[in-house]
Structure formats: C-alpha cells, structure tokens
C-alpha positions as CSV (number, residue, x, y, z in Angstrom):
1,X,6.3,-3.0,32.8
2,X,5.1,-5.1,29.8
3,X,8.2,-6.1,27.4
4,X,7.9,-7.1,23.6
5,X,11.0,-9.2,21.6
6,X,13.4,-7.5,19.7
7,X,15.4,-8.3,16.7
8,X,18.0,-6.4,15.2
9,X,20.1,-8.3,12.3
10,X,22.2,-7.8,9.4
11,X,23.2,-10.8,6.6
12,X,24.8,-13.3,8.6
13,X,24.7,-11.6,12.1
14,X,22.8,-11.5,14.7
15,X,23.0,-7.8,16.7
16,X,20.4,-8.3,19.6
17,X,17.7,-10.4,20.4
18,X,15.8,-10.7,24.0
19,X,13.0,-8.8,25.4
20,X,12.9,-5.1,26.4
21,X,11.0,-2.6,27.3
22,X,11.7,-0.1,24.9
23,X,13.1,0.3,21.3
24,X,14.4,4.1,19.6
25,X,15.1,4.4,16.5
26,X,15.6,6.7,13.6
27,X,13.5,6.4,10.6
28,X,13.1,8.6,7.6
29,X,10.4,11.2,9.3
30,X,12.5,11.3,12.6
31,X,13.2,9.4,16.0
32,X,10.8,7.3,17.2
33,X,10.1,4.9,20.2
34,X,8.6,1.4,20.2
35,X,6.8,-0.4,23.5
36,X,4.9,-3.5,24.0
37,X,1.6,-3.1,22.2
38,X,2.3,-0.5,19.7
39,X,0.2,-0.2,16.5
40,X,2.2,-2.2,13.8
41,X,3.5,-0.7,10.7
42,X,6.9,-0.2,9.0
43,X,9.6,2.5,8.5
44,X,12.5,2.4,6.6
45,X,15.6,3.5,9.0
46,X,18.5,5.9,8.4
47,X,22.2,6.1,10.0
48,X,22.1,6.9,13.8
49,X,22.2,5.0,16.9
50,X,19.7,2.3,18.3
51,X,18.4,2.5,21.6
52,X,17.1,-0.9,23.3
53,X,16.1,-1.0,27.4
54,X,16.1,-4.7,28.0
55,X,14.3,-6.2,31.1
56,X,16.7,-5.6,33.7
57,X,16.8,-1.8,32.8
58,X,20.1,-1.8,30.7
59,X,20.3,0.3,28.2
60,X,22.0,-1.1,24.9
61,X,23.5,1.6,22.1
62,X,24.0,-0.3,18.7
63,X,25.1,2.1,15.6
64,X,22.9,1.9,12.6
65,X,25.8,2.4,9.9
66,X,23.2,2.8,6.8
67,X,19.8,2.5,6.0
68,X,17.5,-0.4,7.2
69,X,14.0,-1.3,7.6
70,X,12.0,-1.5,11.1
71,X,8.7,-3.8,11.4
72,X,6.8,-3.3,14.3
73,X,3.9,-5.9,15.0
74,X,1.8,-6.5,17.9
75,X,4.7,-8.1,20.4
76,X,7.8,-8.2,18.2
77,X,10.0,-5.9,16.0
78,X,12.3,-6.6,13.3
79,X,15.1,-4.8,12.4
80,X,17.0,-5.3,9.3
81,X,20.2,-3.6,8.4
C-alpha cells in the first residue's frame, strides 16, 4: 500500500509526523479521507477526532479541539490547529 507524510501541529507542538496510509478528518462540508496521491486542495477543519493509519497498520486517534486548516498536496498533508 502506497503511504504519503503527515503533519499535524499546533504553535509550538508537534502532534504527529511519519508516514501513513490513511488520513480522516473533519472539515466544514463533512468527514473526509486522505491517501497517497489524492488531488490537492485545502479545507478548513472543525472539532472532532483525527484518524491517521501509519505504516505498520496502527491506528492513531488525536482530538481536534477547534477549528484548523488541512493542505493536501501530492505526497504530504498539513495540518494546522
């Protein structure tokens, strides 16, 4: 299964960073999934939960407390909370 890096960080803290193979998240129009490749664009994200499979096929549950903003480019995302 291809994998794609993640980033999820907040001023001054790093949440998670590595590779996965999946990303959910909750943006303003709904959940939605990220995998290696996807189109790029943004969404601006809303309080839920985070969802990242990592390589090894661990699943990793981090709490959006408040709004963000998700950038999804060709082999990376960014999260920003």
């Amino acid at each position: 299964m291809k994998t794609f890096h993640v980033t999820i960080a907040r001023v001054g803290e790093m949440v998670y960073e590595g590779e996965a193979h999946s990303l959910q998240l909750t943006g303003t129009e709904g959940v939605f999934t990220v995998y290696a490749g996807h189109e790029p664009f943004v969404s601006e994200l809303v309080e839920g939960e985070a969802y990242v499979e990592d390589t090894e096929g661990t699943k990793h549950k981090i709490h959006i407390p408040h709004k963000g903003i998700a950038e999804v480019s060709f082999n990376q995302t960014t999260v920003l909370l």
